[in-house]
C-alpha positions as CSV (number, residue, x, y, z in Angstrom):
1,X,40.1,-10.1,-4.5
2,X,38.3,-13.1,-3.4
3,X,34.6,-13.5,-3.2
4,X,33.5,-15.3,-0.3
5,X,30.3,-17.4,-1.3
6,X,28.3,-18.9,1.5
7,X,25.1,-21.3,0.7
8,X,23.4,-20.5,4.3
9,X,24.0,-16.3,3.5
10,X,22.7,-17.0,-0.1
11,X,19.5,-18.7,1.1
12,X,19.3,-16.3,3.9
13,X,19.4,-13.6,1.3
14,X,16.4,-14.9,-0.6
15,X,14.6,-15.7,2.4
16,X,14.4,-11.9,3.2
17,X,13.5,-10.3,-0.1
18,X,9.5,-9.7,-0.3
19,X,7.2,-9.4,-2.7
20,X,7.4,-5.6,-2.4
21,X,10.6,-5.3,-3.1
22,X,10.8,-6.0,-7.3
23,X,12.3,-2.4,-7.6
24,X,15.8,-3.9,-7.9
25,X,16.7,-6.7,-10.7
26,X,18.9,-8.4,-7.9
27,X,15.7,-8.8,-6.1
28,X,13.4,-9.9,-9.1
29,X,16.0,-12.8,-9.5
30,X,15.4,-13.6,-5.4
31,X,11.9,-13.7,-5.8
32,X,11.9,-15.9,-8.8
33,X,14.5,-18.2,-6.9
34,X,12.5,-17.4,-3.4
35,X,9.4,-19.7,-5.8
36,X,11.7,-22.9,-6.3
37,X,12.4,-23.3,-2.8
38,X,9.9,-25.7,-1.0
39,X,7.5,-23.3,1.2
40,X,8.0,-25.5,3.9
41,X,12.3,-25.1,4.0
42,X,11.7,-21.4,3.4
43,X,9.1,-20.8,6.3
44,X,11.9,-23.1,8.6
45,X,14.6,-20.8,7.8
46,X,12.2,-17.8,8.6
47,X,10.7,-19.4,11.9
48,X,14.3,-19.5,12.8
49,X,15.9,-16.4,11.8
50,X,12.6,-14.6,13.1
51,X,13.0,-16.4,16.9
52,X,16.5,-15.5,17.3
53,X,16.1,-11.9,15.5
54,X,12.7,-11.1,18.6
55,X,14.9,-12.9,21.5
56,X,15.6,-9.8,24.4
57,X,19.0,-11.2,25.2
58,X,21.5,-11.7,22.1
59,X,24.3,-13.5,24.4
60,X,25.6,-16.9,23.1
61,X,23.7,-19.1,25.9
62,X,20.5,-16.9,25.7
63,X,20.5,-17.6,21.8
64,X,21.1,-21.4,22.3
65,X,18.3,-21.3,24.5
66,X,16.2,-19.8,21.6
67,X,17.6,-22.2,19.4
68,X,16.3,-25.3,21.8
69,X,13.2,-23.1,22.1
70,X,12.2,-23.0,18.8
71,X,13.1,-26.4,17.2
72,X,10.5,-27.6,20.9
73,X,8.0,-25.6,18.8
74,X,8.5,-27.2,15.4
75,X,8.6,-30.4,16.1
76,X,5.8,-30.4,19.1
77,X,2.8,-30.8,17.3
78,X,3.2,-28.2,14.5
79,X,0.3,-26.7,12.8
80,X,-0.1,-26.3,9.2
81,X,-2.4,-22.9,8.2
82,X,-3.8,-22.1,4.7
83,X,-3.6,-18.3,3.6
84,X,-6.0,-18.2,0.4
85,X,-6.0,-17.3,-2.3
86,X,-2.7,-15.3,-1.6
87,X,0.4,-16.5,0.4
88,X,1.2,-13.7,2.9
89,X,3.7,-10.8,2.9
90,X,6.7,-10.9,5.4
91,X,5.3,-7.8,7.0
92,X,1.7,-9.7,7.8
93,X,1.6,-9.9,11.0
94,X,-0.3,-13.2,11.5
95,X,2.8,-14.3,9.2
96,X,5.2,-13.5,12.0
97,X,2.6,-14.7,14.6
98,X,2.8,-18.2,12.9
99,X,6.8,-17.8,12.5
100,X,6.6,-16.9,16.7
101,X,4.5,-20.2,17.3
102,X,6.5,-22.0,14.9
103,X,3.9,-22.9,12.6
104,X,4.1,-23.7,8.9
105,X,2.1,-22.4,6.0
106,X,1.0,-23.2,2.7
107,X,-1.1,-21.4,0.4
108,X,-2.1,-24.8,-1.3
109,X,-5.5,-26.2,-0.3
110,X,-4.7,-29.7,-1.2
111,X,-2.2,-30.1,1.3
112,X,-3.0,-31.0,4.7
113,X,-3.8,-28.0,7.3
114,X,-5.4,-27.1,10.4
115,X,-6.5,-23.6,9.8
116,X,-7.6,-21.4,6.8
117,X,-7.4,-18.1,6.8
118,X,-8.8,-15.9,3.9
119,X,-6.1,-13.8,2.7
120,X,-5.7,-10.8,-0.1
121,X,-4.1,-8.0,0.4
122,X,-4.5,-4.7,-0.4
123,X,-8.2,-5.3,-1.1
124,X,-11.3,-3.6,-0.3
125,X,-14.2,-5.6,-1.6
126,X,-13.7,-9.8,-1.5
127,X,-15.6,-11.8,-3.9
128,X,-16.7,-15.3,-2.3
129,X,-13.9,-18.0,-2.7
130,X,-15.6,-21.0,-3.8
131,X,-13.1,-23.5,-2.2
132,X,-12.8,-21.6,0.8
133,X,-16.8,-22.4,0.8
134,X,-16.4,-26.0,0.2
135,X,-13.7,-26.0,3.2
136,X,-16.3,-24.7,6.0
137,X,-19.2,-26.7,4.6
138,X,-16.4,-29.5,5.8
139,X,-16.3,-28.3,9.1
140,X,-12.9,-26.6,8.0
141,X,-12.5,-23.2,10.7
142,X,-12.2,-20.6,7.7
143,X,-10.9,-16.9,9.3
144,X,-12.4,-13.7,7.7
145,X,-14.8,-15.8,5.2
146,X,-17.8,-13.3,5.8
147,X,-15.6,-10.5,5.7
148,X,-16.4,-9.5,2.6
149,X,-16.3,-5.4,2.6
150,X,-13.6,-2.9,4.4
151,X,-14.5,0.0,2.8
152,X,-14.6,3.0,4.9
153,X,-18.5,3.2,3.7
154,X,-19.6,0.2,5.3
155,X,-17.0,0.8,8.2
156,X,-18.3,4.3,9.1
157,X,-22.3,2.5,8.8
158,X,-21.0,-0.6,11.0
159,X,-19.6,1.7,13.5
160,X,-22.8,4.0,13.7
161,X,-25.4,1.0,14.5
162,X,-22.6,-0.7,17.1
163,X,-21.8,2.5,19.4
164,X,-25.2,4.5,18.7
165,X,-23.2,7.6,18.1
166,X,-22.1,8.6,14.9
167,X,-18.9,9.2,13.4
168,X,-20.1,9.9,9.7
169,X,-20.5,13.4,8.9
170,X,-22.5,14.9,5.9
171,X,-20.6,17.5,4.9
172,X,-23.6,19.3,2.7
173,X,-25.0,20.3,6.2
174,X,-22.1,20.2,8.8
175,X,-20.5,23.0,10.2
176,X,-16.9,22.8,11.5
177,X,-14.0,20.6,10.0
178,X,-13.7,16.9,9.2
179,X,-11.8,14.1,7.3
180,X,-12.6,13.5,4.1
181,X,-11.0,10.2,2.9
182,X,-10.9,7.0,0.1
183,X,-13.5,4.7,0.4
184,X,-11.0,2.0,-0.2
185,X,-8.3,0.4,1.9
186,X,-4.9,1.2,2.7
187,X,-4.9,4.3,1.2
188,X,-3.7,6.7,3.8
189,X,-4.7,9.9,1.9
190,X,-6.7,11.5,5.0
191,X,-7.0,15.2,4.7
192,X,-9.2,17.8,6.7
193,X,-11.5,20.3,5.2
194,X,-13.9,22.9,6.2
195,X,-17.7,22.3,5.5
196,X,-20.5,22.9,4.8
197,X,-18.8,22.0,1.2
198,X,-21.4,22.8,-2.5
199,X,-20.7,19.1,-3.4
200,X,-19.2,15.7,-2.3
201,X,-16.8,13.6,-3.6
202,X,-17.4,10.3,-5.7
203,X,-15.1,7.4,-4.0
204,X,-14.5,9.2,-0.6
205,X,-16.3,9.3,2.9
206,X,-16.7,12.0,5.2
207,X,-15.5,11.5,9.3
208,X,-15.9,13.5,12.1
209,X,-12.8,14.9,13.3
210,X,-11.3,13.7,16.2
211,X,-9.7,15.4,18.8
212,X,-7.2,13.2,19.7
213,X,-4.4,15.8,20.1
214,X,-2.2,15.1,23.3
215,X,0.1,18.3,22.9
216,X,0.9,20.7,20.7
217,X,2.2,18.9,17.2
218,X,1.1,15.7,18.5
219,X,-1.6,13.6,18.6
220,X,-2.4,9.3,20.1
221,X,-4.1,6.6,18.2
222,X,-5.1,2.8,19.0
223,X,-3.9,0.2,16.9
224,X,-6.4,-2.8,18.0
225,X,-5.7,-6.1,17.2
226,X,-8.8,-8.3,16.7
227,X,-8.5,-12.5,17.1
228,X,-12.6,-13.3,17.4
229,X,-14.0,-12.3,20.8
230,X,-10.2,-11.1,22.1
231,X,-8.4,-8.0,22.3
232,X,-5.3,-9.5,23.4
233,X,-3.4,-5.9,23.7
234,X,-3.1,-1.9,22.6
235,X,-0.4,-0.4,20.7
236,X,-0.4,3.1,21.8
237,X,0.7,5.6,19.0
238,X,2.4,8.9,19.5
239,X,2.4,10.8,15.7
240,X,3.6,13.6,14.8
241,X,0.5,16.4,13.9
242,X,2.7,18.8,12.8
243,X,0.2,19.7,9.1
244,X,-3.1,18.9,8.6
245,X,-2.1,15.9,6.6
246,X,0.8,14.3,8.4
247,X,-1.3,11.9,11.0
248,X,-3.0,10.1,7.9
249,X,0.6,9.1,6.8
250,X,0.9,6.1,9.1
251,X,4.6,4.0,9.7
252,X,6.1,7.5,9.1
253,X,4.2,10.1,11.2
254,X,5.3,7.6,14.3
255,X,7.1,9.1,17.5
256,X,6.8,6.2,19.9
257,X,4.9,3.2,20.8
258,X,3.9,1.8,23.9
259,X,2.1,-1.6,24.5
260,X,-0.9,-1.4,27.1
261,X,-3.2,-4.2,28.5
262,X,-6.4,-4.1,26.4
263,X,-8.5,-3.1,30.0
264,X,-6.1,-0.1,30.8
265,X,-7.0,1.6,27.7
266,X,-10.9,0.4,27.3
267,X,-14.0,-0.3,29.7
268,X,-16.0,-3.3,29.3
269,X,-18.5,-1.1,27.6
270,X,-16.3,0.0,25.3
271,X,-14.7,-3.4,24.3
272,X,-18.2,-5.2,23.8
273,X,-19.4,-2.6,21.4
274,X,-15.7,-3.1,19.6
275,X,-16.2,-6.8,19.4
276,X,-19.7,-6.1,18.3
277,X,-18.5,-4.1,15.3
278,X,-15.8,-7.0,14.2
279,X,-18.7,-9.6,14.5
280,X,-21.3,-7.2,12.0
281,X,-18.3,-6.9,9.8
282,X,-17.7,-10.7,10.0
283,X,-14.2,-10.0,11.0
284,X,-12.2,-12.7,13.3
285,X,-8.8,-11.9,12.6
286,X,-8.0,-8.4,11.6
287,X,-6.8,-4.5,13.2
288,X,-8.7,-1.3,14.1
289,X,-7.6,2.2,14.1
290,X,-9.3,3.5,17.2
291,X,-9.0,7.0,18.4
292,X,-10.5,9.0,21.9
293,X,-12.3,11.9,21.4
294,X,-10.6,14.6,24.3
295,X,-14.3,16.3,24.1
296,X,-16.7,14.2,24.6
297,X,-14.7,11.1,25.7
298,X,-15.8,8.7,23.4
299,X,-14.1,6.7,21.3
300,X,-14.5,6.3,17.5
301,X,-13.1,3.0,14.9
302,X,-11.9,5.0,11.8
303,X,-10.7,2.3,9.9
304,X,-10.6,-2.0,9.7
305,X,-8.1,-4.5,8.1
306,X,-8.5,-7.4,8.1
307,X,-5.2,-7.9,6.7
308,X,-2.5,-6.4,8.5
309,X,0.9,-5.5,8.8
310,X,3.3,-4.9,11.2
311,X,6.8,-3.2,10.4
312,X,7.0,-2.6,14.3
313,X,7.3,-6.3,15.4
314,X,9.4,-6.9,11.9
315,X,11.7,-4.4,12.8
316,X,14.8,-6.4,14.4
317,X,15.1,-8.5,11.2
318,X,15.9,-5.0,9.3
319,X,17.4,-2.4,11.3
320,X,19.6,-2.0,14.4
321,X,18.4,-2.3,17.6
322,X,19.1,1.0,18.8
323,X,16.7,2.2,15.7
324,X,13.5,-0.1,16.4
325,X,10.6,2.4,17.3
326,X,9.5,-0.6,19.5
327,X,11.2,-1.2,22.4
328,X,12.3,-5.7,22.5
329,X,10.2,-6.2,25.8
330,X,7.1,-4.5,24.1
331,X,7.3,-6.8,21.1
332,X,7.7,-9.7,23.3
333,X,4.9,-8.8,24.8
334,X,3.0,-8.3,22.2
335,X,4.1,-11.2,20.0
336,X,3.2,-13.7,23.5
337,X,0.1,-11.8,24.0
338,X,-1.3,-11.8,20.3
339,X,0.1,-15.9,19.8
340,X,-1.8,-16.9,22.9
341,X,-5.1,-15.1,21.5
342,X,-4.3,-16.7,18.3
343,X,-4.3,-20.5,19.8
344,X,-7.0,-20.2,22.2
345,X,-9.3,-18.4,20.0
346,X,-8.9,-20.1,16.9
347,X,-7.5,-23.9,17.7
C-alpha cells in the first residue's frame, strides 16, 4: 500500500496539536517540531485555517470570499501583540480573537509589537513581571498588568465592596446550604454542603448558593466577557443540575448556549457595578462567571479569569458541525462582537 505524504497536511497536523495534548508520543514529536517553525508561518497557517473553519457558508465561492477576506486582514495594517511570559494555548480565546482579526503574535518582547498582554495560565497569584514594567513605563498599553490575584478570596471580597451585598458566607454561623470551593483557579471542584459546619477548610472559600435553577435538573449561568469598560456580549449557559456536584463541572455539564446582547441580560446598574469589580481587580481583558439569584433577583460574580478559554468558538476546527454546542451564527456573532471590543477598547 502506498502512503500518501502531503507537506500542507503534515504542517497542518502540527499546526493543530496543543500544548495539552503531550499524552500521545506522536504528539510530543508535533510539539517539538510545532517549536522550529517560525511563530509567525505558524500563526498564518492558523489565521487561515481558523477563518475558513468559523465561515457560516462552506460553498466554494463563499470560502473564496473568506479566502480574499482574510489575506485583506493580514496584509492591511496587521498588528503584532505580545503574550508574556507565556505564548497562548489554541483554546485562549483572545488567541482566536487575534487569528479572527488576523493579527500575529509573538511571545518575544524584543520584537516589534503593538500590544502586550500579560499572559500565564492556569495561575492564581502573578508575581510582577519586570519587563512587562519596563514596557508601560514606555508608554507600552500592557493588558492585565495589575491583575495580580484571582483567587476566589479576593474575588468573593472584590465582589462584596462593588455590589454592597454579599456573596461570602461564613459557614461557622450560617444556616442553610452553600458552595464551598478552592481558593485557586480553574479548579472546578464546587460542591454544596449544609452549615453551620464545627470547622472550615484551609485553601477553600465559602459562597452563598445561588438559585439559579430554571427547571427541574437544570440550571443558567453567564459567561461575561470583559475588554476594559465593554461587555461586548452574554453567553447564556443551560447545565445540566442533575447531582449536587455536576454544575461545577463546566465544558461538560453544558446543554446549550445562546448568545444575548450584553443590555438584554443586565441593567445599567448592574453592568457599572460589574465593570467596577474588573477595574478593583485590575482586570481589562478577562471572563466572569455570573449567575441570577431567582429569590431575591440579584446577581452574583462567582468566579474571574483573566485568562480564558473557549472550546465553544474552537469547536468547528475539531468536531462536525452538526456536533458544535454553539450554533455558526452565534459564534459569528460573538467572535465580531468580542473583535470589535477588542480594537476599540484596546488600540
Amino acid at each position: 500500500m502506498m502512503i500518501k505524504f502531503s507537506p500542507f497536511s503534515f504542517l497542518s497536523s502540527i499546526a493543530k496539536t496543543d500544548s495539552t495534548d503531550i499524552d500521545n508520543p506522536l504528539n510530543r514529536i508535533k510539539m517539538y517540531l510545532q517549536k522550529q517553525i517560525p511563530v509567525s508561518l505558524l500563526n498564518l497557517h492558523r489565521t487561515y485555517t481558523y477563518n475558513l473553519s468559523v465561515g457560516l457558508n462552506q460553498q466554494p465561492l463563499s470560502i473564496a470570499q473568506k479566502l480574499a477576506e482574510t489575506t485583506k486582514k493580514i496584509f492591511d495594517k496587521r498588528k503584532k501583540i505580545l503574550f508574556y511570559p507565556d505564548f497562548p494555548y489554541r483554546k485562549a480565546t483572545i488567541y482566536q480573537i487575534c487569528l479572527f482579526l488576523g493579527y500575529d503574535i509573538t511571545d518575544n518582547p524584543e520584537e516589534k509589537f503593538d500590544l502586550a498582554i500579560k499572559w500565564q495560565r492556569y495561575q492564581t497569584f502573578f508575581e510582577e513581571e519586570p519587563i512587562l514594567s519596563h514596557l508601560s513605563e514606555q508608554n507600552c498599553k500592557v493588558i492585565n498588568l495589575h491583575c495580580k490575584d484571582v483567587s476566589k478570596s479576593l474575588t468573593n471580597q472584590l465582589f462584596d465592596e462593588a455590589f454592597n451585598y454579599n456573596i461570602t458566607v461564613n459557614p461557622l454561623t450560617y444556616t442553610g446550604k452553600c458552595v464551598v470551593k478552592s481558593n485557586l483557579n480553574a479548579q472546578h471542584d464546587g460542591k454544596i454542603i449544609s452549615c453551620p459546619i464545627e470547622q472550615t477548610e484551609p485553601g477553600v472559600v465559602y459562597q452563598k448558593l445561588v438559585d439559579n435553577e430554571i427547571e427541574e435538573g437544570k440550571v443558567l449561568d453567564y459567561r461575561v466577557p470583559i475588554f476594559n469598560q465593554e461587555i461586548p456580549c452574554v453567553y447564556i449557559y443551560i447545565k445540566h443540575n442533575q447531582t449536587e456536584t455536576q454544575r461545577f463541572f463546566g465544558y461538560p455539564s453544558l446543554i446549550s448556549v445562546q448568545v444575548a446582547e450584553t443590555k438584554e441580560i443586565f441593567n445599567d446598574d448592574e453592568i457599572s457595578k460589574i465593570l467596577s469589580f474588573c477595574q478593583k481587580l485590575g482586570l481589562d481583558y478577562g471572563e466572569l462567571d455570573i449567575l441570577k439569584d431567582q429569590t431575591d433577583q440579584r446577581i452574583y460574580v462567582v468566579d474571574a479569569n483573566n485568562t480564558p478559554s473557549s472550546r465553544l468558538l474552537f469547536e468547528p476546527l475539531i468536531l462536525p458541525s452538526d456536533q458544535c454546542i454553539l450554533a455558526p451564527q452565534d459564534r459569528q456573532f460573538a467572535l465580531k462582537k468580542m473583535a470589535q471590543a477588542f480594537q476599540k477598547e484596546f488600540f
